[in-house]
PARONU-409010 format. One record per residue (C-alpha): x, y, z; residue in one letter; residue number from 1. Coordinates in nm, 4 decimals, padded with zeros to 6 digits. Layout:
N
<node><xx>X</xx><yy>Y</yy><zz>Z</zz><rest>A</rest><nr>NUM</nr></node>
...
end
This chain:
148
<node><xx>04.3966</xx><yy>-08.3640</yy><zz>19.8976</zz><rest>X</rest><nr>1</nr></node>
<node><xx>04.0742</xx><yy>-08.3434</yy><zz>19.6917</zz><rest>X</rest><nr>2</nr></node>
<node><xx>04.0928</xx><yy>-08.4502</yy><zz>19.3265</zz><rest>X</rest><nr>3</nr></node>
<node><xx>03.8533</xx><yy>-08.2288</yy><zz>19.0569</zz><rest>X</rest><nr>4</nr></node>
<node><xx>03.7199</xx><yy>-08.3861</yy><zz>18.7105</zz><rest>X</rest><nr>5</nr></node>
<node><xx>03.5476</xx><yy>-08.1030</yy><zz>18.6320</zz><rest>X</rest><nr>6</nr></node>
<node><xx>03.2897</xx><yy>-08.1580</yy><zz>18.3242</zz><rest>X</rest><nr>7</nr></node>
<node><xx>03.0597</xx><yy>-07.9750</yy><zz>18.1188</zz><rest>X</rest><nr>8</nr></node>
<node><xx>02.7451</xx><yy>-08.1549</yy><zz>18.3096</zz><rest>X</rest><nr>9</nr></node>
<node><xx>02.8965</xx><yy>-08.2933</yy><zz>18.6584</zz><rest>X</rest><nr>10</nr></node>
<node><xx>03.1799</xx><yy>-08.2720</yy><zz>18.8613</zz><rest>X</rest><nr>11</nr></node>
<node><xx>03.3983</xx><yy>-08.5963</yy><zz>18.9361</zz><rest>X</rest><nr>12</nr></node>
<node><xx>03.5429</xx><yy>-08.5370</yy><zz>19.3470</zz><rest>X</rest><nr>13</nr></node>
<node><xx>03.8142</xx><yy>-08.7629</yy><zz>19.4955</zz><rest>X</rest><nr>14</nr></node>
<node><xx>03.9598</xx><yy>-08.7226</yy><zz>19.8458</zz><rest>X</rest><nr>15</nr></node>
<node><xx>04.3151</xx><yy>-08.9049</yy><zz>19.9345</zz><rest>X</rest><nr>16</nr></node>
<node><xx>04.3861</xx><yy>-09.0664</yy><zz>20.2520</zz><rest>X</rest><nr>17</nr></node>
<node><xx>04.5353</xx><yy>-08.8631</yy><zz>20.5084</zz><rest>X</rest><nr>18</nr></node>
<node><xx>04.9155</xx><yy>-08.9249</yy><zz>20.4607</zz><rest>X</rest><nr>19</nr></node>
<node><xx>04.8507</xx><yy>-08.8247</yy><zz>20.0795</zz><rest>X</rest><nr>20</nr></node>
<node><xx>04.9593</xx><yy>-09.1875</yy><zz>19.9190</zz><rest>X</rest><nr>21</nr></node>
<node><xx>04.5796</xx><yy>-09.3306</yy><zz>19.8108</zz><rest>X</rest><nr>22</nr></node>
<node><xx>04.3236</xx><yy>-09.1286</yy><zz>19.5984</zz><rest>X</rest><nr>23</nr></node>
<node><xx>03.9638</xx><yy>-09.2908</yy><zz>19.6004</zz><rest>X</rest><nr>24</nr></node>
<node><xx>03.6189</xx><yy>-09.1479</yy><zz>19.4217</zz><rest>X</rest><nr>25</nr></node>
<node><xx>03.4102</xx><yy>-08.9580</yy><zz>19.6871</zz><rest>X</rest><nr>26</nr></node>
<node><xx>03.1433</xx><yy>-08.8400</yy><zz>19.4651</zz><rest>X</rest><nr>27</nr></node>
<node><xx>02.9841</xx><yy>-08.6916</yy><zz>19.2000</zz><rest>X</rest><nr>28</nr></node>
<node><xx>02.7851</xx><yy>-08.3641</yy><zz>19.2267</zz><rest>X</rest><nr>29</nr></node>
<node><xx>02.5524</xx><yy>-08.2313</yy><zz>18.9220</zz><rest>X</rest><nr>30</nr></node>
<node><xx>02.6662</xx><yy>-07.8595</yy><zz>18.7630</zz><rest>X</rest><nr>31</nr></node>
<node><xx>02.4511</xx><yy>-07.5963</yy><zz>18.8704</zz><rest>X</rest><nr>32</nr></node>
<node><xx>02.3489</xx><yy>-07.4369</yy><zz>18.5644</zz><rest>X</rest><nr>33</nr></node>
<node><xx>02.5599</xx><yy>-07.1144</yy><zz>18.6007</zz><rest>X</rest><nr>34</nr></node>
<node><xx>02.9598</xx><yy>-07.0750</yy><zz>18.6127</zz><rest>X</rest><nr>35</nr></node>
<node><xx>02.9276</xx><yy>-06.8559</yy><zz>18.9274</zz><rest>X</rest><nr>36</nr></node>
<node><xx>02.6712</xx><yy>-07.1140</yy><zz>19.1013</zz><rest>X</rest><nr>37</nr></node>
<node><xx>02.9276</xx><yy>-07.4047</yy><zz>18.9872</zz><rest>X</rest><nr>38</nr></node>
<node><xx>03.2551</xx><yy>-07.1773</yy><zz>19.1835</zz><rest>X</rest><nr>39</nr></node>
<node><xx>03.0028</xx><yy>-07.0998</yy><zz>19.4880</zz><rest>X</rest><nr>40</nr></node>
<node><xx>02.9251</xx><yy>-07.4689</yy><zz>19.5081</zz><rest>X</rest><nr>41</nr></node>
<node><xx>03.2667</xx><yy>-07.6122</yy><zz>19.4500</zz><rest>X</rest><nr>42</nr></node>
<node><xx>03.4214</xx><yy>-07.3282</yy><zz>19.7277</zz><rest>X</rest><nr>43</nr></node>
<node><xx>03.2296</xx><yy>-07.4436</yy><zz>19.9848</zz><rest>X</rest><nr>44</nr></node>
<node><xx>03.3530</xx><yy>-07.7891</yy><zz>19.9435</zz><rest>X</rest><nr>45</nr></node>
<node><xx>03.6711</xx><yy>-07.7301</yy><zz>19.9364</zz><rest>X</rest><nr>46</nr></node>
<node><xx>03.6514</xx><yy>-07.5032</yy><zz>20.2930</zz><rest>X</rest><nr>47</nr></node>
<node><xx>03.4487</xx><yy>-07.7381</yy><zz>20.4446</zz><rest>X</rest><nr>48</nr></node>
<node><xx>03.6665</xx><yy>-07.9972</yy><zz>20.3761</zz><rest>X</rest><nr>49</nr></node>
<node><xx>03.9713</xx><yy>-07.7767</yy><zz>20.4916</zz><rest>X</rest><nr>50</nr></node>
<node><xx>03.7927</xx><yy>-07.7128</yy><zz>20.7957</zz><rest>X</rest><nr>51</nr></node>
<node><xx>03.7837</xx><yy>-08.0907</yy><zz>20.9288</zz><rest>X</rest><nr>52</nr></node>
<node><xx>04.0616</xx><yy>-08.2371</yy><zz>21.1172</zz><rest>X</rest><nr>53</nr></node>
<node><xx>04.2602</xx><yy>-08.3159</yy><zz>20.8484</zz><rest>X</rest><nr>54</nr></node>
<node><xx>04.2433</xx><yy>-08.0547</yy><zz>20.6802</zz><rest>X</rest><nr>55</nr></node>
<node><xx>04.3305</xx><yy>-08.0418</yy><zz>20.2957</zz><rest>X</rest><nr>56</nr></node>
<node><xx>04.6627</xx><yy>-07.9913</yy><zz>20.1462</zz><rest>X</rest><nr>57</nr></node>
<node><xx>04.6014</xx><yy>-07.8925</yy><zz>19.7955</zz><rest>X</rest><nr>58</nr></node>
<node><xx>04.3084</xx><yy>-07.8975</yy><zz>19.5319</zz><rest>X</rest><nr>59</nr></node>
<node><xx>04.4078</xx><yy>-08.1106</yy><zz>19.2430</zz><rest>X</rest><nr>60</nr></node>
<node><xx>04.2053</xx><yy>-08.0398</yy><zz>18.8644</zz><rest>X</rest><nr>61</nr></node>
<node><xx>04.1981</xx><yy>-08.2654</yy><zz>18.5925</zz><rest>X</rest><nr>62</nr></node>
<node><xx>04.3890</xx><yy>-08.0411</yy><zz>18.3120</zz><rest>X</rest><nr>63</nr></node>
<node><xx>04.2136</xx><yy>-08.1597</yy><zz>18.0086</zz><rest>X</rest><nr>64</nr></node>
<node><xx>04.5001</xx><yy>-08.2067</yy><zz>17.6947</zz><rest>X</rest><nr>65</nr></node>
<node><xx>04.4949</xx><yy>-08.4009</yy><zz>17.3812</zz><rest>X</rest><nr>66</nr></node>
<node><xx>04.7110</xx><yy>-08.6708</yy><zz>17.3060</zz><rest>X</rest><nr>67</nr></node>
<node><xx>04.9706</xx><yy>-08.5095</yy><zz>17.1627</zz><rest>X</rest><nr>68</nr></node>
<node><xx>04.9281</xx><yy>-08.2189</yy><zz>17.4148</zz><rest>X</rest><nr>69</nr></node>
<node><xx>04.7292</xx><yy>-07.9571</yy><zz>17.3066</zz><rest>X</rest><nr>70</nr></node>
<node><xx>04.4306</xx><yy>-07.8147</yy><zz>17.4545</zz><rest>X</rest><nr>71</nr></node>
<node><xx>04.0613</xx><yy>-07.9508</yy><zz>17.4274</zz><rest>X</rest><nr>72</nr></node>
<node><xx>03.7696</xx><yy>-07.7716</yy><zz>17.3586</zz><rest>X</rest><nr>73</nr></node>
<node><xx>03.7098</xx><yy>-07.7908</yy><zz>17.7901</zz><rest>X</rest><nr>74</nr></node>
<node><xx>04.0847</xx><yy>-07.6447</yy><zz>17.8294</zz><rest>X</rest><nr>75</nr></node>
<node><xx>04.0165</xx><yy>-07.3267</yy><zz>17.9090</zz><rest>X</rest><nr>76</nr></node>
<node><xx>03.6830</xx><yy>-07.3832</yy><zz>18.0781</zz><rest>X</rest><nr>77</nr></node>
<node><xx>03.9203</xx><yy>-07.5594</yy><zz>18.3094</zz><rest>X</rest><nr>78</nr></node>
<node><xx>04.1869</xx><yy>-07.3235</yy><zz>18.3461</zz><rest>X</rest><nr>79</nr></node>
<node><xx>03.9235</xx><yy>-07.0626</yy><zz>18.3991</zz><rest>X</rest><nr>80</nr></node>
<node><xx>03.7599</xx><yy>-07.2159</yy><zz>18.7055</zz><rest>X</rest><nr>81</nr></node>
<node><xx>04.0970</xx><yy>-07.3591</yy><zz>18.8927</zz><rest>X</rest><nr>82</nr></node>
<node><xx>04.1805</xx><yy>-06.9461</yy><zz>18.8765</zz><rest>X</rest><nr>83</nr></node>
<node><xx>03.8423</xx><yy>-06.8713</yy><zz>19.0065</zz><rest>X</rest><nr>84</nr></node>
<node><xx>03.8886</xx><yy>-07.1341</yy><zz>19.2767</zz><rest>X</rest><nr>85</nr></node>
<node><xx>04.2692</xx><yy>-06.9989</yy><zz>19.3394</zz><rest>X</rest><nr>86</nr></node>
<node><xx>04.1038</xx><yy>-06.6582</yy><zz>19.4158</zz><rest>X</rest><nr>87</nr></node>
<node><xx>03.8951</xx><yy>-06.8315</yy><zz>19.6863</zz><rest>X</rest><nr>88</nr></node>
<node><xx>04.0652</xx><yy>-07.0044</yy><zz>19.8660</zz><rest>X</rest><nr>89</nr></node>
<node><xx>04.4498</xx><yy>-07.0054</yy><zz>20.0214</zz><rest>X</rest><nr>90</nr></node>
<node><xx>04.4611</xx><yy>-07.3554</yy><zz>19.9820</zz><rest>X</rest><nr>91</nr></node>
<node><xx>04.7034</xx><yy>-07.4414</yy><zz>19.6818</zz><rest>X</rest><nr>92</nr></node>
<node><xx>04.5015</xx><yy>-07.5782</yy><zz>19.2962</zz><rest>X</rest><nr>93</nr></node>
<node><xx>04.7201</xx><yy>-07.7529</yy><zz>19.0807</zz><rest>X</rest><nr>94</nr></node>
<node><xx>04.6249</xx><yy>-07.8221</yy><zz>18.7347</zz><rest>X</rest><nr>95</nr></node>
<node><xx>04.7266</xx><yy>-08.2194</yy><zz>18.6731</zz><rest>X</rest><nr>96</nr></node>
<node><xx>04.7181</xx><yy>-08.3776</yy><zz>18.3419</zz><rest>X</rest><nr>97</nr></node>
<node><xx>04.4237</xx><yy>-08.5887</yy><zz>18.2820</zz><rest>X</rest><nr>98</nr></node>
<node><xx>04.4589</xx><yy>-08.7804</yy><zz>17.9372</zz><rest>X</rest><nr>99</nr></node>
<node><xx>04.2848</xx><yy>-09.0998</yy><zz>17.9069</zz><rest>X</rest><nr>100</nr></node>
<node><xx>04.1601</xx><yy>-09.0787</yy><zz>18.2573</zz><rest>X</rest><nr>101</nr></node>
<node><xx>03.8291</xx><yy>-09.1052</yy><zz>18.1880</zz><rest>X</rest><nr>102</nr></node>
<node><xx>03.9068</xx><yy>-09.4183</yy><zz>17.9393</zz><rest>X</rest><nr>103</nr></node>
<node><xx>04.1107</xx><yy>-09.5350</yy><zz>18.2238</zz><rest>X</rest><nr>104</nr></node>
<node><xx>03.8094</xx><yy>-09.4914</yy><zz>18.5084</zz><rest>X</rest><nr>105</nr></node>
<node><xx>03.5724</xx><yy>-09.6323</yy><zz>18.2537</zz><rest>X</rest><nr>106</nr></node>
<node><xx>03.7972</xx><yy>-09.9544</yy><zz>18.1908</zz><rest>X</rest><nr>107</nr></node>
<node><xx>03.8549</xx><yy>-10.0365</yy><zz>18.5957</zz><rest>X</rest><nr>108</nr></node>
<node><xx>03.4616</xx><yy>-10.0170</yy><zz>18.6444</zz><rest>X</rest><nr>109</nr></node>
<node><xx>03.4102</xx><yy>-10.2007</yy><zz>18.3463</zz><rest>X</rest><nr>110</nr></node>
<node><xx>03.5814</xx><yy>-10.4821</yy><zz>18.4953</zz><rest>X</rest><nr>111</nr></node>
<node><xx>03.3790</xx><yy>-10.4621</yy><zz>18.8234</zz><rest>X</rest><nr>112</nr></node>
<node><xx>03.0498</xx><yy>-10.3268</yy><zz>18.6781</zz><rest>X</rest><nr>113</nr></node>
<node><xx>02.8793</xx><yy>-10.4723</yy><zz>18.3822</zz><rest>X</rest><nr>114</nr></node>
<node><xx>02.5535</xx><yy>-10.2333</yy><zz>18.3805</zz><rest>X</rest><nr>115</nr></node>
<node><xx>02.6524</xx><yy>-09.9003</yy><zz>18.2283</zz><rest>X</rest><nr>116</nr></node>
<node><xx>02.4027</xx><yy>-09.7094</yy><zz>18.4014</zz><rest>X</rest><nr>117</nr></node>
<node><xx>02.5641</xx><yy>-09.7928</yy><zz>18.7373</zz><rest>X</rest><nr>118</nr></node>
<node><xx>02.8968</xx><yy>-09.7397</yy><zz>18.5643</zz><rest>X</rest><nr>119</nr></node>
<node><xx>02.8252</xx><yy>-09.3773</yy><zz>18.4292</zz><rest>X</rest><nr>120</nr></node>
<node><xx>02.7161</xx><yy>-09.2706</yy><zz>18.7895</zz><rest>X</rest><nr>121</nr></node>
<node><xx>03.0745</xx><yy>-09.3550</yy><zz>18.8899</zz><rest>X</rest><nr>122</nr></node>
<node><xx>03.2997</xx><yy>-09.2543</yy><zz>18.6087</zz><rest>X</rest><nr>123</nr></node>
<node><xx>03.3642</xx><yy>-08.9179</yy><zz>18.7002</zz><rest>X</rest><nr>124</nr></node>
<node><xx>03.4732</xx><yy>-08.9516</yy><zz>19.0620</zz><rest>X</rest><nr>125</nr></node>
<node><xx>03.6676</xx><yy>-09.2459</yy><zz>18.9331</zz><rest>X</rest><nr>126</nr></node>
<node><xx>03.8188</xx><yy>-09.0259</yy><zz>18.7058</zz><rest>X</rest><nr>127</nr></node>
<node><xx>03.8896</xx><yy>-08.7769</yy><zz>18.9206</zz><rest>X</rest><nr>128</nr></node>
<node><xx>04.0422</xx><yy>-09.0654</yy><zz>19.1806</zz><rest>X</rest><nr>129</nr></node>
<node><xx>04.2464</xx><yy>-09.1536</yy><zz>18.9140</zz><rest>X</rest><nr>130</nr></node>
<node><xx>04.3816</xx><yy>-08.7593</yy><zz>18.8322</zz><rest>X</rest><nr>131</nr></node>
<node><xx>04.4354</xx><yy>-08.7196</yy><zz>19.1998</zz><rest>X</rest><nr>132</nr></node>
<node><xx>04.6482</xx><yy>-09.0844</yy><zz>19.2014</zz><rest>X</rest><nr>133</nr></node>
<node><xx>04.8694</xx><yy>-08.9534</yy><zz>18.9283</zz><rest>X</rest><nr>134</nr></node>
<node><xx>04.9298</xx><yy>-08.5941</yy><zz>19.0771</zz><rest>X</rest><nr>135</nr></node>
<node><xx>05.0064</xx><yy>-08.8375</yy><zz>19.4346</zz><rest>X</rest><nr>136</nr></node>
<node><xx>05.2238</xx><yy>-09.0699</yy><zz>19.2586</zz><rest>X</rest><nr>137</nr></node>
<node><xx>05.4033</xx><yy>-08.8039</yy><zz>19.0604</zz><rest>X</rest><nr>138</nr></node>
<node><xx>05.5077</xx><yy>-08.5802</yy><zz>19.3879</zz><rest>X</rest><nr>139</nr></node>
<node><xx>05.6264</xx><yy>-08.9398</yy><zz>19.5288</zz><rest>X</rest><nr>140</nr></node>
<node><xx>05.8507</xx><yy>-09.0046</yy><zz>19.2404</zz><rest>X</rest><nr>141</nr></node>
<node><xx>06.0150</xx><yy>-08.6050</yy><zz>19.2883</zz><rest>X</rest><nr>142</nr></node>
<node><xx>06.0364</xx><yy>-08.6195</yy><zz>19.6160</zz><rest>X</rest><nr>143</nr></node>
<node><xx>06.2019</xx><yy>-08.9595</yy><zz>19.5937</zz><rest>X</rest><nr>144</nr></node>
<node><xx>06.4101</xx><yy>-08.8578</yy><zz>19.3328</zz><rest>X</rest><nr>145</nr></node>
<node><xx>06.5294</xx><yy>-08.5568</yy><zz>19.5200</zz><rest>X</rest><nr>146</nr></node>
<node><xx>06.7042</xx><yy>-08.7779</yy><zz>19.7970</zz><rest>X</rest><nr>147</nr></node>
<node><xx>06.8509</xx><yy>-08.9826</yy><zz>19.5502</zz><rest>X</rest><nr>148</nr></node>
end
C-alpha cells in the first residue's frame, strides 16, 4: 500500500511491507507548481509502483480534520486530488484520518534527530508512514474483530 501526506509545498510517500502490517517513509517529492502537474506526477507513481511484483493494494491519503473533526483549510484540496487520483487509476484511494500526524512524525524524529533541518526533510514521509500505519492497524483491528 502507498501512504499520501499530501501538502501545500511537498508530498509525504510511505510504502508498507508486502503482507500490509508495517508502513515506513519512502520519500518526499517537491509539488510541481500546478494541480494538474502535481496529479500527472503523483499517477505515475502510483502505476509504477502497481506495476512491480508486488503490486499495490490501495492508495492511502492523509484526510486532513481538526481536532474536534471538522475540516481544515487543506480539506478539500485533499478531497479534490484523492478524486482526481480515483479517476486514474483502478487501484482503490482511501481517505484516512490524519490528526496530529504530523506532531506525531515530528516527535519520533525529534527523538532520533536533533538538527531540524535534517528533521524537516523527513517529516512528511514520516507523516505519511504514520497515516498509512493507522489506516494498516485500523483494517487489522476490523478484520480481527470480524472473526471474533
Amino acid at each position: 500500500m502507498l501512504g499520501i501526506d499530501y501538502g501545500a509545498r511537498r508530498i509525504g510517500l510511505a510504502l508498507s511491507d508486502a503482507t500490509a502490517t508495517l508502513a515506513s517513509p519512502w520519500r518526499l517529492v517537491q509539488r510541481p507548481p500546478s494541480e494538474a502537474e502535481t496529479l500527472r506526477l503523483m499517477v505515475k507513481e502510483i502505476t509504477a509502483l502497481a506495476a512491480e511484483d508486488d503490486g499495490l493494494e490501495a492508495v492511502v491519503v492523509g484526510w486532513p480534520r481538526r481536532l474536534d473533526g471538522s475540516p481544515t483549510d487543506q480539506t478539500k484540496y485533499v478531497e479534490a486530488f484523492a478524486r482526481a487520483i480515483e479517476t486514474q487509476i483502478t487501484i482503490p484511494v482511501v481517505l484516512q484520518d490524519e490528526r496530529l500526524s504530523s506532531h506525531e512524525a515530528e516527535s519520533r524524529l525529534a527523538a532520533r534527530e536533533s538538527d531540524w533541518r535534517k528533521r524537516k526533510a523527513k517529516l512528511d514521509a514520516a507523516a505519511a508512514a504514520i497515516i498509512l500505519q493507522d489506516y494498516l492497524d485500523g483494517r487489522t483491528r476490523v478484520s480481527t474483530n470480524a472473526v471474533d
